[in-house]
Each structure stands twice: as structure tokens, then as C-alpha cells.
DSSP file (Angstrom, degrees, kcal/mol; ACC not computed):
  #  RESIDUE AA STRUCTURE BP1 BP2  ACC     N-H-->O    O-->H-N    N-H-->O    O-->H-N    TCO  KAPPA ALPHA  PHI   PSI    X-CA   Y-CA   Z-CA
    1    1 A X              0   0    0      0, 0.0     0, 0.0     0, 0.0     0, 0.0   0.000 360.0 360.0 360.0 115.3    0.0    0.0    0.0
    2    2 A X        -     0   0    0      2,-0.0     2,-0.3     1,-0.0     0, 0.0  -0.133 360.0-148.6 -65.7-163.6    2.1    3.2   -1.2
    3    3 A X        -     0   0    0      2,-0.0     2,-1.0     0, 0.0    -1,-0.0  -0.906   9.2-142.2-155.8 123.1    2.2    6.3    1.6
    4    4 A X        -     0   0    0     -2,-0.3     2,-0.2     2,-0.0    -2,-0.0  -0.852  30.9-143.9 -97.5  96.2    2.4    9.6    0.0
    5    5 A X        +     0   0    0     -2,-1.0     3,-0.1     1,-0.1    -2,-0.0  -0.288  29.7 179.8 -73.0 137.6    4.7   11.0    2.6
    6    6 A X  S    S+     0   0    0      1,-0.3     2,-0.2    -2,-0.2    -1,-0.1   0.751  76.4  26.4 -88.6 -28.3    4.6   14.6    3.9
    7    7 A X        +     0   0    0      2,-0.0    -1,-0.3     0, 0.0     2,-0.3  -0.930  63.2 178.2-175.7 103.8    7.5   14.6    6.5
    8    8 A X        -     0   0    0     -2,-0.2     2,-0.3    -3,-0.1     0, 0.0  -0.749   5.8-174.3-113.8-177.6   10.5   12.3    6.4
    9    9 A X        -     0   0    0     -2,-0.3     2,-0.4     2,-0.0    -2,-0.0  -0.926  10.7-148.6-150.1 159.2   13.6   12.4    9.2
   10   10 A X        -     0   0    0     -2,-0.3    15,-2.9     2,-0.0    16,-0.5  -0.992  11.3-171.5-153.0 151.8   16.7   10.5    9.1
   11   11 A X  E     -A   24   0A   0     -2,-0.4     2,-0.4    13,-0.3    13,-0.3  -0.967  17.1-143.2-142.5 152.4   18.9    9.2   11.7
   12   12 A X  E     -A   23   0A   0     11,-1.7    11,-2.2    -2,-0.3     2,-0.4  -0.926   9.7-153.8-120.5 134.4   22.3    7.6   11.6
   13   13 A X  E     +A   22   0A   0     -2,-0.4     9,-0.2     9,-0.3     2,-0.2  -0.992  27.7 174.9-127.8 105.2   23.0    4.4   14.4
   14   14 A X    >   +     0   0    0      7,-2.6     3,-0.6    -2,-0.4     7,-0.5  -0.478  48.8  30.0-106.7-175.4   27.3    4.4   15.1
   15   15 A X  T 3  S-     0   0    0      1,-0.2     5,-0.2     5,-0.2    -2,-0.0  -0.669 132.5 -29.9  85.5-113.5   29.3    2.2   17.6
   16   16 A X  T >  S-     0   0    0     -2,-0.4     2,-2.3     0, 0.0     3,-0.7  -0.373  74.2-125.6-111.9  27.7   27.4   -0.9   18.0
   17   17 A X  T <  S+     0   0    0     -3,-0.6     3,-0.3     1,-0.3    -3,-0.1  -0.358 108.0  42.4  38.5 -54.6   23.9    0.0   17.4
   18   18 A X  T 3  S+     0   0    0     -2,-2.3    -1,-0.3     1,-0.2    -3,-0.1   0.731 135.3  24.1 -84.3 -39.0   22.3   -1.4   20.7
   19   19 A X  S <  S+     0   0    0     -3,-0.7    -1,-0.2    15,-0.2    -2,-0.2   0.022 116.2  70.3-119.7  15.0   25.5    0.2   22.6
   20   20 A X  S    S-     0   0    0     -3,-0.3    13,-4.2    -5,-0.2     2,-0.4  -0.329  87.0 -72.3-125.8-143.6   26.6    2.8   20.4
   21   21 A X  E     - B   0  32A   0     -7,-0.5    -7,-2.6    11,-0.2     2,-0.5  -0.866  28.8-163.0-113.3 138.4   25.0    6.2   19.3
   22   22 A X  E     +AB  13  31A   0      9,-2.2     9,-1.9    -2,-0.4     2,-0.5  -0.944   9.9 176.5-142.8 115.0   22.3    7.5   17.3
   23   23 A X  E     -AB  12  30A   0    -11,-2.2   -11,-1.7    -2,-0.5     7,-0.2  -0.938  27.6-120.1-141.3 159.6   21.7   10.5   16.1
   24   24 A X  E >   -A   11   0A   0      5,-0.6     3,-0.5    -2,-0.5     5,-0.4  -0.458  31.9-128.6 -93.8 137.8   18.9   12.8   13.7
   25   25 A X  T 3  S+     0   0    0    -15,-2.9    -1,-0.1     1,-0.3   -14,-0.1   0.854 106.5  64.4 -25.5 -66.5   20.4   14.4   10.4
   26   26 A X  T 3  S-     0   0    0    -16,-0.5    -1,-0.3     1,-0.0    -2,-0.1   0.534 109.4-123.7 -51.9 -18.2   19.2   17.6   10.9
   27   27 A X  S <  S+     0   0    0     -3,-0.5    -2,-0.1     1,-0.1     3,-0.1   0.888  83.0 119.8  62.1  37.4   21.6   17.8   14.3
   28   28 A X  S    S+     0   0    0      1,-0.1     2,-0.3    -4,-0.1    -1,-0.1   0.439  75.1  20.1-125.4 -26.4   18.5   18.6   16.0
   29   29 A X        +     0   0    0     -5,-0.4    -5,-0.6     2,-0.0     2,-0.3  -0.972  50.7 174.5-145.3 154.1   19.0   15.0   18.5
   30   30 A X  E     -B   23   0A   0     -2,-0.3     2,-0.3    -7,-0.2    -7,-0.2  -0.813   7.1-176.6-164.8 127.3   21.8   12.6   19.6
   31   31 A X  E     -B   22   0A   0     -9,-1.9    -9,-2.2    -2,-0.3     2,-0.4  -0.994  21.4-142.9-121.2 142.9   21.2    9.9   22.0
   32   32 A X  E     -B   21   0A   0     -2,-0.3    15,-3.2   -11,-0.3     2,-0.4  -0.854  36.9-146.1-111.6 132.8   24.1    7.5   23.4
   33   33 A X        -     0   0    0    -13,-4.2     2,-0.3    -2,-0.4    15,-0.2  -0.962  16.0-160.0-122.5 133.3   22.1    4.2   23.6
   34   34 A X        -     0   0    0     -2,-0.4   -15,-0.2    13,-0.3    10,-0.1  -0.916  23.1-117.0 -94.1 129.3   22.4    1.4   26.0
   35   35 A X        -     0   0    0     -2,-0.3     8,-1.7     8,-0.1     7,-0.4  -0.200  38.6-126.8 -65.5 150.6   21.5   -2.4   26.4
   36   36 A X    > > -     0   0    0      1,-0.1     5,-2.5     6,-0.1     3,-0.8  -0.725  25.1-113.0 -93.7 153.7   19.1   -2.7   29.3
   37   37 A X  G > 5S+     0   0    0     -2,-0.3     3,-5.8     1,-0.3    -1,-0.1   0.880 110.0  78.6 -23.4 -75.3   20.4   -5.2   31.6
   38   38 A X  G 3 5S+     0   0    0      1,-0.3    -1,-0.3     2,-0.1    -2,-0.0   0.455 102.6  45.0 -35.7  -4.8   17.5   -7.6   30.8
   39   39 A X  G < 5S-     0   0    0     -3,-0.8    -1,-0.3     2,-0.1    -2,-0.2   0.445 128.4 -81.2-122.5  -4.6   19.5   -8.3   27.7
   40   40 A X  T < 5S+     0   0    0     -3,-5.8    -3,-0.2     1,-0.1    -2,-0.1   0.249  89.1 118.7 121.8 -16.8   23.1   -8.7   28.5
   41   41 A X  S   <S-     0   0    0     -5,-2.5    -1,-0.1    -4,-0.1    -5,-0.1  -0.017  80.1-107.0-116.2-128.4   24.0   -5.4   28.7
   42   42 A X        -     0   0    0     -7,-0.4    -5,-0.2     1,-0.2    -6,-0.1   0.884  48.7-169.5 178.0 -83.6   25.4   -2.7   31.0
   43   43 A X        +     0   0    0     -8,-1.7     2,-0.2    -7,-0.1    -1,-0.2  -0.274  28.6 133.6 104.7-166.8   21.7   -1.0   31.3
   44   44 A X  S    S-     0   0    0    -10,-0.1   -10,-0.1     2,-0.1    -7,-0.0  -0.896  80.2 -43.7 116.5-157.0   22.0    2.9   33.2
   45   45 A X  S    S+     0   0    0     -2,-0.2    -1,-0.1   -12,-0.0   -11,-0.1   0.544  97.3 122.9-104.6  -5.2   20.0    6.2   31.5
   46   46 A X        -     0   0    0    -13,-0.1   -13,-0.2   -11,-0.1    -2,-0.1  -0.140  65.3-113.6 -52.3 150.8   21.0    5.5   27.9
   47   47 A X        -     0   0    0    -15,-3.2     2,-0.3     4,-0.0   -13,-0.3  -0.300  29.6-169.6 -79.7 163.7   18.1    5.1   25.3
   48   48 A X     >  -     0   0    0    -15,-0.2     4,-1.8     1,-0.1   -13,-0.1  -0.848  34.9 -97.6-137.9-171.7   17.5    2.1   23.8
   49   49 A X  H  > S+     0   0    0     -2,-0.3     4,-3.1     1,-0.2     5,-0.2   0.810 119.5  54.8 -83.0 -32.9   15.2    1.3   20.9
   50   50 A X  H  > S+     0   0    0      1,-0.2     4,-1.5     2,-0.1    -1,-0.2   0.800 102.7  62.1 -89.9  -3.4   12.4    0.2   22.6
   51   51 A X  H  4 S+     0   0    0      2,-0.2    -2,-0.2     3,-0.1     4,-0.2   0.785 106.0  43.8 -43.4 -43.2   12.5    3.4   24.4
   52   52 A X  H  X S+     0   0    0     -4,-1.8     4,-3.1     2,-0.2    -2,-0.1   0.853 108.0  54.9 -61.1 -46.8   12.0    5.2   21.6
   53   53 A X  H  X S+     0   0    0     -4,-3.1     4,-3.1     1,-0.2     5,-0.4   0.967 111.4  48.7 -57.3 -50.6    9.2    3.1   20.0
   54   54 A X  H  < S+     0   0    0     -4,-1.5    30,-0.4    -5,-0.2    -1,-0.2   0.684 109.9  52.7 -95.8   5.6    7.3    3.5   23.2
   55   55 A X  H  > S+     0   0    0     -4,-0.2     4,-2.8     3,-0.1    -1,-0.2   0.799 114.7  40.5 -78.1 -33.9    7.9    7.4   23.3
   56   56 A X  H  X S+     0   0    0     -4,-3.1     4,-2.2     2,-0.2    -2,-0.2   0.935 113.4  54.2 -76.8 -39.2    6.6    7.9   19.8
   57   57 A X  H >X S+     0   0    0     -4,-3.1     3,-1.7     1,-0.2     4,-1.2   0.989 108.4  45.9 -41.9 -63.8    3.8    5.5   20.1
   58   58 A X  H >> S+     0   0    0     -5,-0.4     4,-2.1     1,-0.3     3,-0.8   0.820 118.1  44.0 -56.1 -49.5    2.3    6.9   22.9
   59   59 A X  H 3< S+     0   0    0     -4,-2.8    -1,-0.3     1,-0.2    -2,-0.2   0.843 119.9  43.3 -81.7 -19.7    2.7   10.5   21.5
   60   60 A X  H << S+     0   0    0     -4,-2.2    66,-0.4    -3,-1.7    -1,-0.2   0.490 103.9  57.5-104.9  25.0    1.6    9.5   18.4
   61   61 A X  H XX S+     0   0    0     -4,-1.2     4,-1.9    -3,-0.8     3,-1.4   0.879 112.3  48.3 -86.9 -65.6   -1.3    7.3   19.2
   62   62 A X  T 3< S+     0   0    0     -4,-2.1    -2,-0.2     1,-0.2    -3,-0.1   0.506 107.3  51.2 -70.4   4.9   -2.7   10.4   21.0
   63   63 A X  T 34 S+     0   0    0     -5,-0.2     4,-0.5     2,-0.1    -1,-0.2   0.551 110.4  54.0-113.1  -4.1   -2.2   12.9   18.3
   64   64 A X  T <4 S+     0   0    0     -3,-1.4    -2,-0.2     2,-0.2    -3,-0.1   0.645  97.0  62.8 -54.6 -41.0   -3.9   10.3   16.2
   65   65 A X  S >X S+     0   0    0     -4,-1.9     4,-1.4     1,-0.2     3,-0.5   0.542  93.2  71.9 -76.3  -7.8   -6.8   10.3   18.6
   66   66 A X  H 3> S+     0   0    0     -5,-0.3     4,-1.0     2,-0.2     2,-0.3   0.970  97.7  41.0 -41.7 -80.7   -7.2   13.7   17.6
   67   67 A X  H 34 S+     0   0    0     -4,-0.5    -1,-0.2     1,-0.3    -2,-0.2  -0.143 109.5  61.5 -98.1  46.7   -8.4   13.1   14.5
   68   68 A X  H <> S+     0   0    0     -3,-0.5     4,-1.2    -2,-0.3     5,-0.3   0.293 105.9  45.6 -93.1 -42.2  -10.6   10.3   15.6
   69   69 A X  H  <>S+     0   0    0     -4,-1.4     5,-1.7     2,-0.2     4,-0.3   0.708 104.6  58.5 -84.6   0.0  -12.6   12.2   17.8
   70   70 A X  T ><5S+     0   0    0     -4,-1.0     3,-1.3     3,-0.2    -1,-0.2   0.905 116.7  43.2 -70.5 -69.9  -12.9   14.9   15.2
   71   71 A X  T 345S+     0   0    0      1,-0.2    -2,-0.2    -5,-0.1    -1,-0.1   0.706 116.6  38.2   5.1 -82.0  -14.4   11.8   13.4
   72   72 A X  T 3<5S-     0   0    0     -4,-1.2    -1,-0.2     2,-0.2    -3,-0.1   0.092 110.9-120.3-120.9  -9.9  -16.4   10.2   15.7
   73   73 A X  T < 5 +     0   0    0     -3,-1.3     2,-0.3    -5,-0.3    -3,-0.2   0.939  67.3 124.1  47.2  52.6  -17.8   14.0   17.3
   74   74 A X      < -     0   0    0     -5,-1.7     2,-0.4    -6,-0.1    -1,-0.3  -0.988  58.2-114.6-148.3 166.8  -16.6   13.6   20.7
   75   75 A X        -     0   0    0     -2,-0.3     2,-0.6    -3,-0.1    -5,-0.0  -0.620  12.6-129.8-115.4 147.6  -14.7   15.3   22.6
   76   76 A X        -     0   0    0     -2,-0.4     2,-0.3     1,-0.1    30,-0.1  -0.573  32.0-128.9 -70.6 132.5  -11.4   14.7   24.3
   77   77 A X    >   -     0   0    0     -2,-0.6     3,-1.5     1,-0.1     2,-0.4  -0.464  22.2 -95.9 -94.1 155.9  -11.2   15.4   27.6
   78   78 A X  T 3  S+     0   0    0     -2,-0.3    -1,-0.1     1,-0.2    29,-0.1  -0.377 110.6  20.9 -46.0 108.3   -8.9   17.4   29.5
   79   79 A X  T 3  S+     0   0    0     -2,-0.4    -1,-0.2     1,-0.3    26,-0.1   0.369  79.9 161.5  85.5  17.9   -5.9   15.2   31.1
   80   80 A X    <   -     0   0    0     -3,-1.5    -1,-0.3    26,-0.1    26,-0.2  -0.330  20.7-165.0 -59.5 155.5   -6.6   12.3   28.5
   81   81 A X  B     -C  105   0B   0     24,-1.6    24,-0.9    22,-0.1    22,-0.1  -0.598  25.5-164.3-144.0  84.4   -3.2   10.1   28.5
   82   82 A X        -     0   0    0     22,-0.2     2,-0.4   -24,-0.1    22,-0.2  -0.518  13.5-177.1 -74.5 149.4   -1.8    7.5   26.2
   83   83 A X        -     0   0    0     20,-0.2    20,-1.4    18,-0.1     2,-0.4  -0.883  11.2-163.5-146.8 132.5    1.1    5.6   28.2
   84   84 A X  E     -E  102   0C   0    -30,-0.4     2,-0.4    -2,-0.4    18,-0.2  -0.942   2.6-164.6-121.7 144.7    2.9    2.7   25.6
   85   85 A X  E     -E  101   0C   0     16,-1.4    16,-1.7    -2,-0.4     2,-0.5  -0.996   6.5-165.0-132.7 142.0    5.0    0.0   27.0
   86   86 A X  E     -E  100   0C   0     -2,-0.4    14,-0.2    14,-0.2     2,-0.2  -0.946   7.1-174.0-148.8 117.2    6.8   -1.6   24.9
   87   87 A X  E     -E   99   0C   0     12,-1.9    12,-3.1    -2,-0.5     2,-0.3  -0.604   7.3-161.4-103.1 157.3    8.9   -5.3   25.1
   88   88 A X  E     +E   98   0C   0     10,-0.2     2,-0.3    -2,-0.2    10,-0.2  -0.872  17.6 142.7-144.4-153.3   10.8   -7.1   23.7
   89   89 A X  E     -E   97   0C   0      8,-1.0     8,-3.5    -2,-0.3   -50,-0.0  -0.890  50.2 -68.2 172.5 142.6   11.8  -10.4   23.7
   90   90 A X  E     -E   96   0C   0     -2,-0.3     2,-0.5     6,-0.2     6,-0.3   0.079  54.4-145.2 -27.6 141.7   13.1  -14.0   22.0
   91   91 A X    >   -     0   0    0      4,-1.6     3,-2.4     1,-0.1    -1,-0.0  -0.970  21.4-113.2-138.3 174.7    9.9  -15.6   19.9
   92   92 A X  T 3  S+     0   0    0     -2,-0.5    -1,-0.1     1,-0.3     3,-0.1   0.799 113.7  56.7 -62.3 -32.6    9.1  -19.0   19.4
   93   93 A X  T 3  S-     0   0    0      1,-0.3    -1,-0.3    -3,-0.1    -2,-0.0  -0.165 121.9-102.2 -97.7  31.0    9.9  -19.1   15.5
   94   94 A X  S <  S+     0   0    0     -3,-2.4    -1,-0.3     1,-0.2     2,-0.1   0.109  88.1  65.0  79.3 179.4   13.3  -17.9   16.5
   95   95 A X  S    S-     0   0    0     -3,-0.1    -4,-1.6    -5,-0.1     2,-0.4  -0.422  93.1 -55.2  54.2-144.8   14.8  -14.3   16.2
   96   96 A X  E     -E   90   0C   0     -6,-0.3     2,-0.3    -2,-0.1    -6,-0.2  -0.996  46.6-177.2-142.9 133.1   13.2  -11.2   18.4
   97   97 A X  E     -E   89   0C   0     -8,-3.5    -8,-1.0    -2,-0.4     2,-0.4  -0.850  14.9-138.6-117.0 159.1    9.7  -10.1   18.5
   98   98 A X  E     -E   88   0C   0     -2,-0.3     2,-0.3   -10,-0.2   -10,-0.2  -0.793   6.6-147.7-114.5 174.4    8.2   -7.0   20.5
   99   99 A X  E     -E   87   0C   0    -12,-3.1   -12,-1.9    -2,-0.4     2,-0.4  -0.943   9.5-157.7-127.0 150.3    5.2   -6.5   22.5
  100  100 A X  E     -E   86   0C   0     36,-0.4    38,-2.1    -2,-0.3     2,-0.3  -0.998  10.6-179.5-147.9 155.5    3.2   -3.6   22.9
  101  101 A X  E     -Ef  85 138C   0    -16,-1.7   -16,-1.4    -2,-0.4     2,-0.4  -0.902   6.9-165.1-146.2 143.8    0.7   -2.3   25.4
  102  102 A X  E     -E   84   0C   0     36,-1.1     2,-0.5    -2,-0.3    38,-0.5  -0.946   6.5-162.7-148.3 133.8   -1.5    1.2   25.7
  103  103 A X        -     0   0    0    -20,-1.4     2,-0.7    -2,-0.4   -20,-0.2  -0.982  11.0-161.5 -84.0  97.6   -3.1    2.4   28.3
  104  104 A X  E     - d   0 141B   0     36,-4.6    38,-1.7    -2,-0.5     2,-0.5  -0.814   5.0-173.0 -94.0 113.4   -5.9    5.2   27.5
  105  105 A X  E     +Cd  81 142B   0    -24,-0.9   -24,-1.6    -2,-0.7     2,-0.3  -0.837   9.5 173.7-104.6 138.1   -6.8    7.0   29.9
  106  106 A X    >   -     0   0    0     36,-1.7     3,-1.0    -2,-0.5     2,-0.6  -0.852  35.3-130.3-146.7 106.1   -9.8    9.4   28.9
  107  107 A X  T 3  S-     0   0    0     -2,-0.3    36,-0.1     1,-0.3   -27,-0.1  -0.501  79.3 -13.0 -83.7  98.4  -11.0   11.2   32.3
  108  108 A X  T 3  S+     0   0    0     35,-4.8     2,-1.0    -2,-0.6    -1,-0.3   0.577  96.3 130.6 101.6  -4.2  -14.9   11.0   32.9
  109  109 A X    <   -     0   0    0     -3,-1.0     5,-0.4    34,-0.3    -1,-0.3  -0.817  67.8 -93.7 -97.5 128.9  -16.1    9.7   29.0
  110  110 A X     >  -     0   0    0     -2,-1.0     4,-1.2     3,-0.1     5,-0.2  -0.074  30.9-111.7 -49.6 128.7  -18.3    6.9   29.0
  111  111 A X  H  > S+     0   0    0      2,-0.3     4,-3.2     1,-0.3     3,-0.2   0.751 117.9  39.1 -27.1 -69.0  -16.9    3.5   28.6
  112  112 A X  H  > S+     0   0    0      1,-0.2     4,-1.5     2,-0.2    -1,-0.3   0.951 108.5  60.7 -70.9 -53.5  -18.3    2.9   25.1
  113  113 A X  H  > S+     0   0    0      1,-0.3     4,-0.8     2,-0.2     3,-0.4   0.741 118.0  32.5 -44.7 -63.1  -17.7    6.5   24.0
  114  114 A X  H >X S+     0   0    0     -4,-1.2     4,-2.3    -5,-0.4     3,-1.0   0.946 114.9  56.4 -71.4 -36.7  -13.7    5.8   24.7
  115  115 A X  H 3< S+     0   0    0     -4,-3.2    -2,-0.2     1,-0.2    -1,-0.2   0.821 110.0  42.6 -67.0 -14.0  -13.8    2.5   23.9
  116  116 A X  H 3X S+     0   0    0     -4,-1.5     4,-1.4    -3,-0.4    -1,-0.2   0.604 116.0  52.8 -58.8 -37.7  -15.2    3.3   20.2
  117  117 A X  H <X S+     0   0    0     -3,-1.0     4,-0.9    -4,-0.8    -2,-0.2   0.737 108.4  47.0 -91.6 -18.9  -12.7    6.2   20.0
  118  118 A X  H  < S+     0   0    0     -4,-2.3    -1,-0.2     2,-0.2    -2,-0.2   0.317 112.2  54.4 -92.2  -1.5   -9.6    3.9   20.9
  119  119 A X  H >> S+     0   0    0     -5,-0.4     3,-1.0     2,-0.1     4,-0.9   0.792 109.1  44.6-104.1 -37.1  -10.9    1.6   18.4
  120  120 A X  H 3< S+     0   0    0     -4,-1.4     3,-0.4     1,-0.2     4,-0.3   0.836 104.9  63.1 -63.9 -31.5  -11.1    4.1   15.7
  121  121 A X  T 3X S+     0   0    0     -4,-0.9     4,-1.7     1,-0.3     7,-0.2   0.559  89.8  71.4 -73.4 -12.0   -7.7    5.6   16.4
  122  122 A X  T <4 S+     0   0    0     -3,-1.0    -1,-0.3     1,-0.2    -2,-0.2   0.660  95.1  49.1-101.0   5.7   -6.2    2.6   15.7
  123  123 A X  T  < S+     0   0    0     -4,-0.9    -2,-0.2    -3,-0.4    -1,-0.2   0.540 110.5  46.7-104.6  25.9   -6.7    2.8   12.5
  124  124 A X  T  4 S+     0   0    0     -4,-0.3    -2,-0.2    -3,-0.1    -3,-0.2   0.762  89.5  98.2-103.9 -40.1   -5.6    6.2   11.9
  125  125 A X     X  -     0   0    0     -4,-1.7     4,-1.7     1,-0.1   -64,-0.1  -0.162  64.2-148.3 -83.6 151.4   -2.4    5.9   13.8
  126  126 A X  T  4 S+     0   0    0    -66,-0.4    -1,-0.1     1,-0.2   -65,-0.1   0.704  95.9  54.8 -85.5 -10.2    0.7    5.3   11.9
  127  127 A X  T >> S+     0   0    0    -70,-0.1     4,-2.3     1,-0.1     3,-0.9   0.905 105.4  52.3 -48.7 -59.5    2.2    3.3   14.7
  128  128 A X  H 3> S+     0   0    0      1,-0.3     4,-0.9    -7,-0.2     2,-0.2   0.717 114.4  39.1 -84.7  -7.5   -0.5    1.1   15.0
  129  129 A X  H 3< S+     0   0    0     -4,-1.7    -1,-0.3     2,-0.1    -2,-0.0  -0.507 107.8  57.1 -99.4  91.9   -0.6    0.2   11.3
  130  130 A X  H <4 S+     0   0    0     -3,-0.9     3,-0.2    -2,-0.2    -2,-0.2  -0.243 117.8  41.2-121.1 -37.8    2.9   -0.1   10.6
  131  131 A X  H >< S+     0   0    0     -4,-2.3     3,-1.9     1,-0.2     4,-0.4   0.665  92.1  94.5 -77.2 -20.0    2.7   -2.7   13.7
  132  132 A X  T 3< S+     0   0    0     -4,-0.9     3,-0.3     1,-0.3    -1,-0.2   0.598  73.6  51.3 -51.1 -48.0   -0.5   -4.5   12.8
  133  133 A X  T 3  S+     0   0    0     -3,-0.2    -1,-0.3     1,-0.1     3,-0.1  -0.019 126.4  18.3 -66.2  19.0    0.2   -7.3   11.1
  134  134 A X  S <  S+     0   0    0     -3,-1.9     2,-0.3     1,-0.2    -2,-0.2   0.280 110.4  65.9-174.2  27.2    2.9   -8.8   13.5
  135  135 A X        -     0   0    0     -4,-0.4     2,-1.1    -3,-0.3    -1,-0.2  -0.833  69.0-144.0-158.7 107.7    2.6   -7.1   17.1
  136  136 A X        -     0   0    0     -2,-0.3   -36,-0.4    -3,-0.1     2,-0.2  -0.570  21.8-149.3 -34.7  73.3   -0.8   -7.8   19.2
  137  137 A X        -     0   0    0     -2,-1.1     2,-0.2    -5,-0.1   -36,-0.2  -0.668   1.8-144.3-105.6 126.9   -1.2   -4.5   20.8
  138  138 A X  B     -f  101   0C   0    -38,-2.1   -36,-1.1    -2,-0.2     2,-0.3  -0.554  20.0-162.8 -79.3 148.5   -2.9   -4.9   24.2
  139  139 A X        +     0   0    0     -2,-0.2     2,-0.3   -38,-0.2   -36,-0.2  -0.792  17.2 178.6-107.5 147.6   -5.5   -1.7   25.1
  140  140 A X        -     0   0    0    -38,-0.5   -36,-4.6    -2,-0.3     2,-0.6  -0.907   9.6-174.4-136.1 150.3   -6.7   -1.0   28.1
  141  141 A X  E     -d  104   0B   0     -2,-0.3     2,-0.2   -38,-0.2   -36,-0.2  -0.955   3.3-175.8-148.3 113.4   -8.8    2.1   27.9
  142  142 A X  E      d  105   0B   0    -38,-1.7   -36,-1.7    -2,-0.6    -2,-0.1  -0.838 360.0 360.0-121.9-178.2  -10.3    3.8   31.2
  143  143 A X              0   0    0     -2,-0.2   -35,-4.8   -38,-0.2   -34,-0.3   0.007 360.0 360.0-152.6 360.0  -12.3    6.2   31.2
């Protein structure tokens, strides 16, 4: 399915990828990234990749949910929250798979009213199709 893109970025990954450095074209970012513990490595406040994935979901899962509730003609409420957690892990057919988790929090909207709007927002967000076809992503959506 093409994507007529609007906005690309680029980023360059030195050292050792997982343990080396990463940083945006544009000079705009640089993170020195570290293996979390849980993997073999060294762990501490370096980023790692699934850090990143679960900052960008999250922020763009809710800037998605924007224009679902534009959609769907309800309104977001004030202190709404997306939180992504994001694993990773061996899989059974060998290699490494991730897992991914959202929490929605939508303060005070009726139960069907978010859960209708978190179901429509995943198919606007670009996270959640780019993941869709090979990462389950669990919801939980209160409200």
C-alpha cells in the first residue's frame, strides 16, 4: 500500500547499534544508547530502541486520537493520557519479537464513547498500522 509521505527524518545508528550512538540528520538530536540489563548489557540512562518506540507511540497514538474524535464528534477530555509499554523479547519461530501495550486513559467519558474512540484511532495511527500485522497491541482504555 504506497504512503504519500509529507514529513521524512533521518537518523544515523554508530558504535554498536544497541550500545553505540544515534543520532537525527538535521543535528537537532543525539542519544548515546544502552542495552538494558535484561539483555546482557550494562543498562543505566542511555536510550535504547524500545524506548523510543514506546515514546513515539504513545505521542503519536494520542495525536492520532485527535483526529478520531474529530471523526467520531466527541470530545477529548482534559488530562486524557496515552502511556505505551513496549517489550521485547526472544519468539518462538526464532529471532526477536516486541510486544506492545497502551493504556488510554480518557478522564470522565463513557466506557463505550472511549472505547469506540480507541478503536477508531487505531486505525488512523501510523504506529499502529505499521505494527499490525505482526505485534498484538494490548488496550486498556479507562475512562
Amino acid at each position: 500500500m504506497p504512503v504519500d509521505a509529507k514529513y521524512k527524518t533521518t537518523a544515523t545508528a554508530t558504535g554498536g547499534g544497541r550500545d553505540g550512538k544515534t543520532a537525527l540528520a538535521d543535528g537537532s538530536m543525539s542519544l548515546q544508547l544502552t542495552v538494558p540489563k535484561e539483555l546482557g548489557g550494562p543498562g543505566g540512562e542511555g536510550a535504547n530502541p524500545e524506548k523510543l518506540f514506546a515514546l513515539g507511540y504513545s505521542a503519536c497514538f494520542l495525536g492520532a486520537m485527535r483526529v478520531a474524535a474529530g471523526q467520531t464528534k466527541v470530545k477529548i477530555p482534559e488530562g486524557t493520557t496515552v502511556t505505551a509499554t513496549i517489550g521485547i523479547g526472544p519468539r518462538s519461530e526464532g529471532g526477536f519479537g516486541i510486544t506492545a501495550e497502551l493504556d488510554v486513559y480518557l478522564p470522565g467519558m463513557a466506557q463505550a464513547d472511549a472505547q469506540k474512540l480507541v478503536e477508531v484511532t487505531h486505525g488512523i495511527c501510523p504506529y499502529s498500522n505499521a505494527i499490525k500485522a505482526s505485534v498484538d497491541v494490548k488496550t486498556t482504555t479507562r475512562s
